[in-house]
N, CA, C and O atoms as a GROMACS GRO file, in nm:
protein
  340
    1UNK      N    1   1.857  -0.406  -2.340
    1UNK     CA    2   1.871  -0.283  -2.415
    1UNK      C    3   1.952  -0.186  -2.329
    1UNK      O    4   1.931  -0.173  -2.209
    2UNK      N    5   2.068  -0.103  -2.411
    2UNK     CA    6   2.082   0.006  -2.330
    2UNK      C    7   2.070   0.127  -2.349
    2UNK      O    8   2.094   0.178  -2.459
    3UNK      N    9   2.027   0.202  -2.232
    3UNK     CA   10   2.026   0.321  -2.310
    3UNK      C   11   2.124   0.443  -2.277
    3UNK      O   12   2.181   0.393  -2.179
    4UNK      N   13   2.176   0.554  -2.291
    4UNK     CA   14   2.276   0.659  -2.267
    4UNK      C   15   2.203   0.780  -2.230
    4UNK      O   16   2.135   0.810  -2.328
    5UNK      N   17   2.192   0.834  -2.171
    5UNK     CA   18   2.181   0.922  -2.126
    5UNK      C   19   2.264   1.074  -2.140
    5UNK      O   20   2.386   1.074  -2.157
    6UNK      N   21   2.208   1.167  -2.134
    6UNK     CA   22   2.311   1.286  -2.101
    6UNK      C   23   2.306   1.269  -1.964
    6UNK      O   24   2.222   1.225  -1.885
    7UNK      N   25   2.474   1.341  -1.954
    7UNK     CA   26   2.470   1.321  -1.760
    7UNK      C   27   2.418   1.444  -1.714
    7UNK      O   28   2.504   1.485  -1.636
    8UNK      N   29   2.327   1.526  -1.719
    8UNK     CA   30   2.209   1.585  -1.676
    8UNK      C   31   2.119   1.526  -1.649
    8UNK      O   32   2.044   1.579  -1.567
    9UNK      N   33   2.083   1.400  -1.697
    9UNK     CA   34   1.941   1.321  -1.693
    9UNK      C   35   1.987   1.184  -1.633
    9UNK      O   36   1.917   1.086  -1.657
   10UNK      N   37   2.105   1.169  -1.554
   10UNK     CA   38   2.176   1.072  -1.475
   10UNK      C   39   2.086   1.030  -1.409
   10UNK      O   40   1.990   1.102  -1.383
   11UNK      N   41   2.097   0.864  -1.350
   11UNK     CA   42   2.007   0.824  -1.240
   11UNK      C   43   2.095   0.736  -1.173
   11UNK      O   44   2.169   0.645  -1.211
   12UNK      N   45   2.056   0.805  -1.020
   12UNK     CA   46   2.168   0.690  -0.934
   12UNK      C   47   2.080   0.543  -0.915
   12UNK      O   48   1.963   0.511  -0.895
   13UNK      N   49   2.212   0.475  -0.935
   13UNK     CA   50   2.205   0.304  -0.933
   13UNK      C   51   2.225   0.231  -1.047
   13UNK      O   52   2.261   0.292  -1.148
   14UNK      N   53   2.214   0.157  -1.049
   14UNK     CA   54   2.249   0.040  -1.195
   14UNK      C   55   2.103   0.018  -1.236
   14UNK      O   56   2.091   0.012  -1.358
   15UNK      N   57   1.984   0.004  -1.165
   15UNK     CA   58   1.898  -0.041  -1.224
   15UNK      C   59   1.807   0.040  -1.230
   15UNK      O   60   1.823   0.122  -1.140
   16UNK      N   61   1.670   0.073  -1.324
   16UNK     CA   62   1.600   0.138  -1.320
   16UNK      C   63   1.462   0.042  -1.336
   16UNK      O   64   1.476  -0.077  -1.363
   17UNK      N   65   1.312   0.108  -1.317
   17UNK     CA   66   1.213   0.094  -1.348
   17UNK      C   67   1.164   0.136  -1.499
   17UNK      O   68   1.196   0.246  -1.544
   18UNK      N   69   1.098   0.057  -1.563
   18UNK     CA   70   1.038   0.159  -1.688
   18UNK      C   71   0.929   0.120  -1.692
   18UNK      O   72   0.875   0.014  -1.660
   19UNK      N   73   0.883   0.246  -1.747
   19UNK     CA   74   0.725   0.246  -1.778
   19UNK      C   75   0.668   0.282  -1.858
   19UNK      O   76   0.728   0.386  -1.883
   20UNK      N   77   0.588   0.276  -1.928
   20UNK     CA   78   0.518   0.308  -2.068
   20UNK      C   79   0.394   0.345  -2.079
   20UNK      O   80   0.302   0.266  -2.061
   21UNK      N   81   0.377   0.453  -2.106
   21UNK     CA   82   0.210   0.536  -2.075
   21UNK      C   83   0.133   0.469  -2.226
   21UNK      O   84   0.180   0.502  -2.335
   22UNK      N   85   0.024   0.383  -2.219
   22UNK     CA   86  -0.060   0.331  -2.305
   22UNK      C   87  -0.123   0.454  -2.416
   22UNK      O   88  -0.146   0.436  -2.536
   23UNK      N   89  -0.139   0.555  -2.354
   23UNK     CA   90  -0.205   0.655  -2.445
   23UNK      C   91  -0.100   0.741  -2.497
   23UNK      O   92  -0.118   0.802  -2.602
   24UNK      N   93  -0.019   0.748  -2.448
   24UNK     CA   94   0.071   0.862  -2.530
   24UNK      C   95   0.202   0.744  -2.567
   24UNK      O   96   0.250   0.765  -2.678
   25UNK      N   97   0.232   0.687  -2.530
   25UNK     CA   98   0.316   0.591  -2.520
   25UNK      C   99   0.442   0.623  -2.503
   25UNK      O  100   0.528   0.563  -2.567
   26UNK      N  101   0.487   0.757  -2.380
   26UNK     CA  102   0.539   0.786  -2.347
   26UNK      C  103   0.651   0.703  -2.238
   26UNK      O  104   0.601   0.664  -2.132
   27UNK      N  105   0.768   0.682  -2.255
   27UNK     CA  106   0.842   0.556  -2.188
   27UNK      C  107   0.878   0.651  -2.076
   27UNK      O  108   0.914   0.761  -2.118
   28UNK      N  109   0.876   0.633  -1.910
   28UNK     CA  110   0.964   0.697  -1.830
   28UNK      C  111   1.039   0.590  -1.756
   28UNK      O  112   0.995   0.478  -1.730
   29UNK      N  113   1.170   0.645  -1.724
   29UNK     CA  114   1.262   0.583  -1.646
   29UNK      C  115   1.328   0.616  -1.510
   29UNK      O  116   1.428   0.686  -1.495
   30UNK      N  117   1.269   0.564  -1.431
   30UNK     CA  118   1.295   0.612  -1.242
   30UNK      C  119   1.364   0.507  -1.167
   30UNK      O  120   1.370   0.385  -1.178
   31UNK      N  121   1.406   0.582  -1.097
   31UNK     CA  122   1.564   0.533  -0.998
   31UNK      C  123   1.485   0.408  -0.945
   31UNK      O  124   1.370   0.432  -0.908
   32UNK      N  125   1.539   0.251  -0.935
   32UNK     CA  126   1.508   0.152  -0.848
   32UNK      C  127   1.542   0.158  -0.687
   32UNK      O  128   1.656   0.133  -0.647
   33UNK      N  129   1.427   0.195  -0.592
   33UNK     CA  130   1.520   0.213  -0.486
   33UNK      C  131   1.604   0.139  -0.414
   33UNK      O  132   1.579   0.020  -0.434
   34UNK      N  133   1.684   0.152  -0.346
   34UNK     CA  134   1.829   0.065  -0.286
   34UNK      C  135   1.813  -0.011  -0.223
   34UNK      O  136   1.860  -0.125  -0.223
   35UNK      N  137   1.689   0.072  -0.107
   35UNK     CA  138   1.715   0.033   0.022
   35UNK      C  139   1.558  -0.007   0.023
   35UNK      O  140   1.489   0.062  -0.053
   36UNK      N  141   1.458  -0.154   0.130
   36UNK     CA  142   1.356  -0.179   0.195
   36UNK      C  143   1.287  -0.016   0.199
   36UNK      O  144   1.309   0.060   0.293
   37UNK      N  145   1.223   0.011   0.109
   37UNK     CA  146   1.067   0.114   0.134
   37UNK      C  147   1.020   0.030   0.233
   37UNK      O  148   1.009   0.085   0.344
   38UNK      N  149   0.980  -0.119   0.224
   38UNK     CA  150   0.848  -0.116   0.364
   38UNK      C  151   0.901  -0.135   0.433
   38UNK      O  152   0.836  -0.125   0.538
   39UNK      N  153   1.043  -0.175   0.457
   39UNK     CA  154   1.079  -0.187   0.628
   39UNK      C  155   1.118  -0.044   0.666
   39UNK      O  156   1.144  -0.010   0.782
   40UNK      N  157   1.117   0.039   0.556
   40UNK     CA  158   1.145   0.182   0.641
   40UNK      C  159   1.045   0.264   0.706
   40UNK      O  160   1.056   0.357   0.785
   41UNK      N  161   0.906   0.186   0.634
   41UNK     CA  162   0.826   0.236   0.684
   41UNK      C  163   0.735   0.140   0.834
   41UNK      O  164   0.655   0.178   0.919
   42UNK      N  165   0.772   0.064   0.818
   42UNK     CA  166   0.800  -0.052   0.946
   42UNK      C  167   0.869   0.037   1.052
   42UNK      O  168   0.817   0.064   1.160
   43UNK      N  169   0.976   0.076   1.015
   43UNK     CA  170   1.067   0.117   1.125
   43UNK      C  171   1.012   0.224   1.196
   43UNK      O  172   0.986   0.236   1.316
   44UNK      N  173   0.992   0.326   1.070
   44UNK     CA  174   0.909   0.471   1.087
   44UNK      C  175   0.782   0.447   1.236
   44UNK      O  176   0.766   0.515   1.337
   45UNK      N  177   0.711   0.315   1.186
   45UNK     CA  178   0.584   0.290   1.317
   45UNK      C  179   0.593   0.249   1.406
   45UNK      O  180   0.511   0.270   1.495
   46UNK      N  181   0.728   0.151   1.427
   46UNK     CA  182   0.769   0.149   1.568
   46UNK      C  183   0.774   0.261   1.647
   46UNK      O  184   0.749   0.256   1.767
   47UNK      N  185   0.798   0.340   1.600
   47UNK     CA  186   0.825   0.515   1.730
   47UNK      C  187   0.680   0.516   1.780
   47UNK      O  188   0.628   0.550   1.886
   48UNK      N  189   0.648   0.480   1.700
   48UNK     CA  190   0.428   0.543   1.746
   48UNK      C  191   0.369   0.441   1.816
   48UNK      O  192   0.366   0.320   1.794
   49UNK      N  193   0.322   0.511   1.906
   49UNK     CA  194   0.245   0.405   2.033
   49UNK      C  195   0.115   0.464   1.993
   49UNK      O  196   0.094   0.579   1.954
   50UNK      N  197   0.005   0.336   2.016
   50UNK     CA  198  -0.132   0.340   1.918
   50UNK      C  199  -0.223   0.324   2.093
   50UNK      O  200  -0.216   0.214   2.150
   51UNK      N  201  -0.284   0.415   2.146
   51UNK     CA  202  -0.316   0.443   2.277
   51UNK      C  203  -0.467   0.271   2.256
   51UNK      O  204  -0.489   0.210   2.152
   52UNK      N  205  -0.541   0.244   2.408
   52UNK     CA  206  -0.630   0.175   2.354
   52UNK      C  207  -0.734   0.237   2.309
   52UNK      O  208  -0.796   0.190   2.214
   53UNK      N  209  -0.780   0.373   2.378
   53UNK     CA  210  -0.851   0.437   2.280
   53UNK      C  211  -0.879   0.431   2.134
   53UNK      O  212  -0.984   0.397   2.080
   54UNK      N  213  -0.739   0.480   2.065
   54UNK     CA  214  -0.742   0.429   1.972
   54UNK      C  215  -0.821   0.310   1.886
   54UNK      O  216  -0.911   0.311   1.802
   55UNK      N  217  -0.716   0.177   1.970
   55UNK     CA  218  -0.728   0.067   1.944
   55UNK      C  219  -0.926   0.020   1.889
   55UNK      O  220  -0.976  -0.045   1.797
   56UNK      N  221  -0.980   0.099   2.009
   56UNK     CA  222  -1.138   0.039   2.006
   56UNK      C  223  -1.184   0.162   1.892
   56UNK      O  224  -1.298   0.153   1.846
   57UNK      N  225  -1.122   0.242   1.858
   57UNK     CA  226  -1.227   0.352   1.792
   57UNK      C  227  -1.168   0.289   1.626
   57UNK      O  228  -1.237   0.313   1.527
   58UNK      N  229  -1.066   0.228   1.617
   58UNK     CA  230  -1.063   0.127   1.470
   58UNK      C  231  -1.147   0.041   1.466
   58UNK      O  232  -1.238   0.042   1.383
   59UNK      N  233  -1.125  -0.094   1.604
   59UNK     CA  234  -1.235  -0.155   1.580
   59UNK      C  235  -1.364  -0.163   1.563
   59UNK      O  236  -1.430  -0.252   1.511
   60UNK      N  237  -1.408  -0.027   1.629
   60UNK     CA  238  -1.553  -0.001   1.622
   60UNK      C  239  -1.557   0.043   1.458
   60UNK      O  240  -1.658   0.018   1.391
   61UNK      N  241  -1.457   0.100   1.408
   61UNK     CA  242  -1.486   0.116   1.259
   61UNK      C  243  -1.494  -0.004   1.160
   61UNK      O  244  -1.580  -0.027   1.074
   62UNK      N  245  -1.388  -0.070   1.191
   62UNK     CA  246  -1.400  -0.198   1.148
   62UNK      C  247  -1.520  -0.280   1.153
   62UNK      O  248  -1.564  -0.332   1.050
   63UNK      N  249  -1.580  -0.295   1.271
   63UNK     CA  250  -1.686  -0.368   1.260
   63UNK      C  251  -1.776  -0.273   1.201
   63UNK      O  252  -1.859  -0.330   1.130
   64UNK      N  253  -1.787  -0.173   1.204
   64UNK     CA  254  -1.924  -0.099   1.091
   64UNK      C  255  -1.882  -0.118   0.926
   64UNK      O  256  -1.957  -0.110   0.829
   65UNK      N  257  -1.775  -0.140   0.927
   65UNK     CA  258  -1.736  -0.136   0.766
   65UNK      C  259  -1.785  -0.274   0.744
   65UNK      O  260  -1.866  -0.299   0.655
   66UNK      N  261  -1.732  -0.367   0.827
   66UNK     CA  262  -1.784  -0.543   0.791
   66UNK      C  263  -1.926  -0.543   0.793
   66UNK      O  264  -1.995  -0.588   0.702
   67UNK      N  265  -1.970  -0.491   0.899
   67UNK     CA  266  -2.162  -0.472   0.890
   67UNK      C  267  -2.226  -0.408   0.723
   67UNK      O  268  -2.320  -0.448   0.655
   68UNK      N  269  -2.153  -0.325   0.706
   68UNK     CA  270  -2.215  -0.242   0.591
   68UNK      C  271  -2.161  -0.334   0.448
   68UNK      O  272  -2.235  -0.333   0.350
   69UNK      N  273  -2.054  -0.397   0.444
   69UNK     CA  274  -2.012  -0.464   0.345
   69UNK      C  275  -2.103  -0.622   0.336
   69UNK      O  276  -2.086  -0.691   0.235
   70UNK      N  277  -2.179  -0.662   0.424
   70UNK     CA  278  -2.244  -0.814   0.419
   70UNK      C  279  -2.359  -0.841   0.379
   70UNK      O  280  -2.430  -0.845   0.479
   71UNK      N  281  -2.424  -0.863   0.281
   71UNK     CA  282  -2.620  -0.852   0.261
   71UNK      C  283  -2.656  -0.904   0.418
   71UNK      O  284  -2.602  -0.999   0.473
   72UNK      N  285  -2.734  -0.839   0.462
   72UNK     CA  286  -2.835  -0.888   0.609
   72UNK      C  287  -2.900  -1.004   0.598
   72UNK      O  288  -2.922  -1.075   0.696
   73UNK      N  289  -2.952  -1.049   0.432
   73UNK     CA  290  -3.005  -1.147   0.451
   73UNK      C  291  -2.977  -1.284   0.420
   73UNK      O  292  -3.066  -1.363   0.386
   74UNK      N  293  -2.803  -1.329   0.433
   74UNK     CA  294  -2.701  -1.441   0.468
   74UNK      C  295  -2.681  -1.421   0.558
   74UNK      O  296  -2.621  -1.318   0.588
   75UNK      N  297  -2.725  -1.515   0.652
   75UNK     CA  298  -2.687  -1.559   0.765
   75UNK      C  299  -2.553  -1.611   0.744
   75UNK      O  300  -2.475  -1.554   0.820
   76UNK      N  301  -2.500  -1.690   0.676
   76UNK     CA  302  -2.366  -1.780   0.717
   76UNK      C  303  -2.268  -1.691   0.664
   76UNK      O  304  -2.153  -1.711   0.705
   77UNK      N  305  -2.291  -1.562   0.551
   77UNK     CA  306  -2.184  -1.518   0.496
   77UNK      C  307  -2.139  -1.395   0.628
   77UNK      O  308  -2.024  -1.358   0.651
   78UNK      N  309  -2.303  -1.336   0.721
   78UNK     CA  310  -2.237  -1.247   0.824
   78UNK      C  311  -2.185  -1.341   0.959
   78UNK      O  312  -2.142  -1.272   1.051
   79UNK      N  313  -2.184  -1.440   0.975
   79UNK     CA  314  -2.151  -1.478   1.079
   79UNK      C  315  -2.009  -1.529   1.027
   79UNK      O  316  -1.938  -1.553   1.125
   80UNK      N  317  -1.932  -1.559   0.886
   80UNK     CA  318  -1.800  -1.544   0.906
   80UNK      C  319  -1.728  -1.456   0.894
   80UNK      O  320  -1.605  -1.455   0.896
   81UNK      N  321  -1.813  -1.359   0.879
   81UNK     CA  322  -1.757  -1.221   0.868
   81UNK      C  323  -1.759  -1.114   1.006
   81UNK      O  324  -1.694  -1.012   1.029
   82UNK      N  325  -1.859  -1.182   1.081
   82UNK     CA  326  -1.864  -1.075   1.199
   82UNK      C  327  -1.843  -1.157   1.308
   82UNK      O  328  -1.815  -1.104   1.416
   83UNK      N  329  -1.855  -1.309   1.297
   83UNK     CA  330  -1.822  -1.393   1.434
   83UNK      C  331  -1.929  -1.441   1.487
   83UNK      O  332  -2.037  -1.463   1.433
   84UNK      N  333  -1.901  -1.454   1.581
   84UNK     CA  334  -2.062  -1.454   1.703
   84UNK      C  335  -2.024  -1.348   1.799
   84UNK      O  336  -1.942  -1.367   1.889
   85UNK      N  337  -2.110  -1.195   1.770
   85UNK     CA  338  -2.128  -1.100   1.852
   85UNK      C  339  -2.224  -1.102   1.875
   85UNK      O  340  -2.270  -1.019   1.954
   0.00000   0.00000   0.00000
């Protein structure tokens, strides 16, 4: 399908996204981007150095989130989930 536009409502690139709102059934149409979003944001985290501080105050979150996510009373489902600590 194509569609025309006024060139007020131009979008750079050849291709677009569309989308269609279920309740109003409103169609919108947004720019496809050009360029890698996740490697830009890849790139973006290379600059950032993650101290070990850090490092242990995730894992310590991590392991409370896996603790709180496991029933206590499976044994085999917390031990592949938490290891042997």
């Amino acid at each position: 399908m194509t569609v025309v536009l006024p060139e007020d409502y131009g979008l750079e690139g050849d291709e677009v996204y569309v989308t269609r709102d279920e309740a109003s059934g409103d169609v919108t149409l947004s720019p496809r981007p050009t360029r890698n979003v996740w490697q830009d944001m890849f790139d973006e985290m290379d600059g950032y150095e993650v101290s070990d501080e850090d490092w242990e105050i995730f894992d310590a979150a991590l392991r409370e989130a896996r603790e709180d996510s496991v029933p206590p009373d499976d044994r085999r489902i917390r031990e592949l989930f938490l290891g042997d600590e």
